[in-house]
Each structure stands twice: as structure tokens, then as C-alpha cells.
N, C-alpha and C positions, 0 to 999 in steps of 0.2 A: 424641558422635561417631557418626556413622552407619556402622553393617556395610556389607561387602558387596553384601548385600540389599539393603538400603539405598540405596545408592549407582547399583544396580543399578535400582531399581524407578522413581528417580529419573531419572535417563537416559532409558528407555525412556518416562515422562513425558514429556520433553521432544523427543523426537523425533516423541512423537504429535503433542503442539502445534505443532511448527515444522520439521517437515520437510524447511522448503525451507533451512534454514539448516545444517542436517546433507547435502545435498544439493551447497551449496556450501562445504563443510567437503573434500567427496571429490573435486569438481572441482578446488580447491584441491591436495589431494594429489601428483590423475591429472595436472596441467599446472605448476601454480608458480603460476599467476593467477586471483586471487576474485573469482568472477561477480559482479554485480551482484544485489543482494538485491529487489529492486524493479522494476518495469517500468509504462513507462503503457502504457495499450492506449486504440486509439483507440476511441469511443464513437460511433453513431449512432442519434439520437431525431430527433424529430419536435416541434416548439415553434409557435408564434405568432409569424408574421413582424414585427408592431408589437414584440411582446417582445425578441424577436434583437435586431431594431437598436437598440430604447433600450438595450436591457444592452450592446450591442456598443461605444455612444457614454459608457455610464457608465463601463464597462471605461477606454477609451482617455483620458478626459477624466481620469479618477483614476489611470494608469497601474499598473491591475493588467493582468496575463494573465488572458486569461479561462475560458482552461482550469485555470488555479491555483484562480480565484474560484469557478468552479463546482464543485471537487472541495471546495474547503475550505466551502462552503454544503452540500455532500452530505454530507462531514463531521457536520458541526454536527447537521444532521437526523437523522443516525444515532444521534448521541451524546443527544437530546432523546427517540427510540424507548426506548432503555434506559432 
């Protein structure tokens, strides 16, 4: 069973890693209503016009979103870095 300390050192853990979820724990509190833990935010690059539209016609022909397609490809590439 873990002490106080314990318990204690534990916490403060986890508030270093996830803050935003201690963050809406107090939002929670201050009103009755849990934020949303997640947010998109819009993205502006710069790509290859021939690129855009075949991806834009692969998207549509396959019926993904392509703002899903391209985070969950950013994804994947992240997860290939590690």
C-alpha cells in the first residue's frame, strides 16, 4: 500500500503529465460542465496542387474525411519516429 508520500509524489506525477485534465477536473468543479478534453485546430501548409486534388478525389471516392486521413497519416508517422 503506498504512504501518503506516496500517494502524494504520485499525483503531482500526474498533474505534470496531464495537466489539461486536472485543468478540466476544476472547470468541472467552478460550473457543473466538462470541457472538452481535445480540440482540432485548424492547420495551414503549403502542398502540390496535382497532390491536393488526387488526395482530395481519393478521399471522396473512398469516403474518408480528409482532414481524419491526414491526422491519422500524421499519426502513423509519428508513431514510426519513436
Amino acid at each position: 500500500m503506498l504512504s501518503d508520500k506516496g500517494i502524494l509524489e504520485k499525483a503531482k506525477k500526474a498533474i505534470r503529465e496531464r495537466p489539461e485534465l486536472f485543468e478540466a477536473l476544476l472547470e468541472f468543479e467552478r460550473t457543473g460542465k466538462l470541457p472538452k478534453l481535445t480540440y482540432k485546430k485548424r492547420a495551414n501548409f503549403t502542398i502540390d496542387h496535382n497532390t491536393l486534388i488526387k488526395f482530395r478525389s481519393y478521399c471522396k471516392k473512398n469516403g474518408y474525411n480528409m482532414s481524419n486521413r491526414l491526422e491519422r497519416l500524421m499519426i502513423e508517422e509519428l508513431k514510426k519516429a519513436n
